[in-house]
N, C-alpha and C positions, 0 to 999 in steps of 0.2 A: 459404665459406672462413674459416676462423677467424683473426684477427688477435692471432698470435703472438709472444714477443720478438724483434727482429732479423727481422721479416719486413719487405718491402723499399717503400718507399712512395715515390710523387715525386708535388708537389700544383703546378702551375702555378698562379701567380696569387698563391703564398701568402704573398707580403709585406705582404698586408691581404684586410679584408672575411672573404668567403665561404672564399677559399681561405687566411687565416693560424688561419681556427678549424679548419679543417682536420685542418690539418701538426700544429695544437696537440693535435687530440682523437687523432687516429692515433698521437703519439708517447706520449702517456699511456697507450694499450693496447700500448705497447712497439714498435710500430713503429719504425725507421730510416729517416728522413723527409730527401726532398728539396726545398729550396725554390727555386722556379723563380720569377721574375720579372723584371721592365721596369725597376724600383726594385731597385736594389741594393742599397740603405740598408734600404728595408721587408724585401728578403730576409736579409738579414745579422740583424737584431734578430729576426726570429719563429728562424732557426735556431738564434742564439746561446742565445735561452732554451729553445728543446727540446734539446737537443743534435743539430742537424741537419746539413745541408750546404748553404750559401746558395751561388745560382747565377745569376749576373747573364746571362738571355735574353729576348729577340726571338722571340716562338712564330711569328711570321712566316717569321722564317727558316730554312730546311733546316736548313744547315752548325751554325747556333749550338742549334739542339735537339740534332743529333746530336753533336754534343760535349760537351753536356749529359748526356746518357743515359749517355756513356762516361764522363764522369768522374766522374757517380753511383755505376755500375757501380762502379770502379776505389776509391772510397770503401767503398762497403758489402761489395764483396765481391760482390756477386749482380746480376741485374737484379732490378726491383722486382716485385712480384705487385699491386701497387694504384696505377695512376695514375688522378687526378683531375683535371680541365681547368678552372680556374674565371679562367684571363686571358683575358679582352674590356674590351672598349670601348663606351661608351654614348653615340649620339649621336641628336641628333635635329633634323632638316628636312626642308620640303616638299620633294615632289619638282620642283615649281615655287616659288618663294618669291613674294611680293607684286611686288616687281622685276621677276621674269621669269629670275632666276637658276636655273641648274640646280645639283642635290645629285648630280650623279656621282662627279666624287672623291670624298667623304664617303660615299658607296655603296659604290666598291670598298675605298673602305680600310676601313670597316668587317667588309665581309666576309672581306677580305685578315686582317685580326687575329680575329677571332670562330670564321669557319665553316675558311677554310684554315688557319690555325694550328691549329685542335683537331684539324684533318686531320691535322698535322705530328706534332704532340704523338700522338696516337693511332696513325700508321702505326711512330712508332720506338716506340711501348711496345707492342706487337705483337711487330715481329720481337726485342723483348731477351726477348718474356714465352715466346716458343715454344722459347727455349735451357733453357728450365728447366723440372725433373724436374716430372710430373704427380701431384697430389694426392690421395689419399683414391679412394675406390671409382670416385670420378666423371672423377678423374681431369683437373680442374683447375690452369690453371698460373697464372690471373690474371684480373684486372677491369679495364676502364677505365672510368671516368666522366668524364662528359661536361654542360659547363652549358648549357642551352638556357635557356627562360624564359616565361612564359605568355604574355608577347608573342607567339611565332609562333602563338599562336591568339588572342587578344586585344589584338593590336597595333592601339595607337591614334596618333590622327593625328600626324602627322612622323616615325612610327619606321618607315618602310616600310625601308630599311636595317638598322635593327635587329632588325626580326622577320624579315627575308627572313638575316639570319645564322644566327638563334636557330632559325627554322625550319628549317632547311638540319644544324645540329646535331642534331635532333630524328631528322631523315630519314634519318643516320646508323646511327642505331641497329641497325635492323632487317637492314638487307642487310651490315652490317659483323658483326654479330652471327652470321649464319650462313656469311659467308664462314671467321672463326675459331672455329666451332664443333670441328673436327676435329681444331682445338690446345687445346681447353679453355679457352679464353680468353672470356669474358662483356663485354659491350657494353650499357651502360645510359647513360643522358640524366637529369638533372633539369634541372627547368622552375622556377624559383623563381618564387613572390609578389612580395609588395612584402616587402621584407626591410629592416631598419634596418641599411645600409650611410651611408657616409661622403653620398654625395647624398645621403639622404632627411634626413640629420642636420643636414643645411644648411637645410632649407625654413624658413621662417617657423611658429612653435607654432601658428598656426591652419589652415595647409595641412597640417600632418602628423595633426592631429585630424579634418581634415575627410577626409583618407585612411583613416585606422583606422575612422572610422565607414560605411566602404564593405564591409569586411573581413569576413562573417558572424561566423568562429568559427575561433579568438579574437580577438576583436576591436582587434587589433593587427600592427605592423609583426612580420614573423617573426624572429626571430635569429640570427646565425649559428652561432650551435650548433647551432640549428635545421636548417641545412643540413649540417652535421658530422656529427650523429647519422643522419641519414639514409643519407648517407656507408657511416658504417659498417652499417646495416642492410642497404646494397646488396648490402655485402661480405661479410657474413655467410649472403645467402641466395641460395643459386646458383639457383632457380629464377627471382629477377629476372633477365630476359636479353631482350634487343631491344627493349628498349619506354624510356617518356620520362613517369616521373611528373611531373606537377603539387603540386610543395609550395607550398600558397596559400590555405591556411585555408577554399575555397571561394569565392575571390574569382572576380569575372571585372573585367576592367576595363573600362571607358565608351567609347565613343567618343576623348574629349577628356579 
């Protein structure tokens, strides 16, 4: 699908990180970009400099995505043809701690914001993307994308919550993919690396060196352009469909 002026875009998550490089790179190819996020404040500043639409939500919640999508709608004029999912949560503990404590709560709520929110966020950008005329010979009406992470295959110790989320987004793909095939709608995942988000920017300069030199090739934290660009490569090749690239330079993570 080519990314043309006024074509319709909503990026959850995109008040920071992954998903404000986003909202940033879509609007420069002329997109009509939505900013979905938890942070009002982070949404409001990435819209105000793209010329966007900041949207203070909860991807948790039904009622406030779907109000969301309509009042996107009701802005741009259309439903969007590209949404992108990149709000989660990053947490991490045993499933027993030293104590004897359990990580339940911190289990469901993680997957309550990761795996059933990108549910939420993907079932309304669904039914707005099948209201709209189909494209080109293929006959295409839209994409979603979806963050999973190379944790659901390389999850290391305390993230059993977070890769049992990540993986569950991954799993997504494939059977959502061909349920919307017969509305031209595409269903893809990425799996980020280690990426130089606001955590890793925190660590101490000997733990983020002693990370990059885990990293093959390049031998670095990835960027979030990094994740943008790919973005739009998603969007641009309709043969991507049902599957969950690994962007990660080749890494795999350790154990620990």
């Amino acid at each position: 699908m080519d990314i043309t002026d006024g074509i319709g875009a909503i990026v959850t998550g995109g008040g920071s990180g992954l998903g404000a490089a986003t909202a940033r790179h879509l609007a420069s190819l002329g997109a009509k970009v939505g900013v979905l996020d938890f942070n009002a404040e982070g949404a409001r500043e990435v819209a105000d400099e793209i010329g966007g639409l900041a949207l203070h939500v909860n991807v948790a919640d039904e009622a406030q995505v779907e109000t969301a999508f309509a009042e996107y709608i009701d802005w741009a004029g259309s439903a969007p043809r590209i949404v992108n999912s990149c709000a989660g949560i990053g947490t991490a503990a045993r499933v027993v701690n030293r104590d004897g404590d359990l990580s339940i709560d911190k289990f469901r709520r993680t997957l309550e914001v990761n795996l059933v929110g990108t549910y939420i966020v993907m079932s309304n950008a669904i039914k707005a993307m099948s209201s709209l005329e189909p494209l080109g010979r293929d006959g295409e009406r839209g994409v979603v994308i979806n963050t999973s992470s190379v944790a659901y295959q390389d999850g290391q110790l305390g993230q059993a919550a977070y890769a049992a989320s990540k993986g569950g987004v991954a799993s997504l793909s494939l059977p959502v993919a061909r349920e919307t095939a017969r509305s031209g709608i595409r269903i893809m995942a990425i799996a980020p690396g280690l990426f130089a988000t606001a955590m890793a920017a925190g660590l101490p300069e000997d733990i983020q060196k002693g990370i990059e030199a885990n990293i093959p090739f390049p031998p670095r934290f990835g960027d979030a352009e990094d994740y943008a660009l790919m973005v739009e490569q998603i969007v641009r090749n309709k043969m991507l469909n049902g599957s969950t690239i690994r962007l990660d330079g080749a890494v795999r993570l350790p154990p620990r």
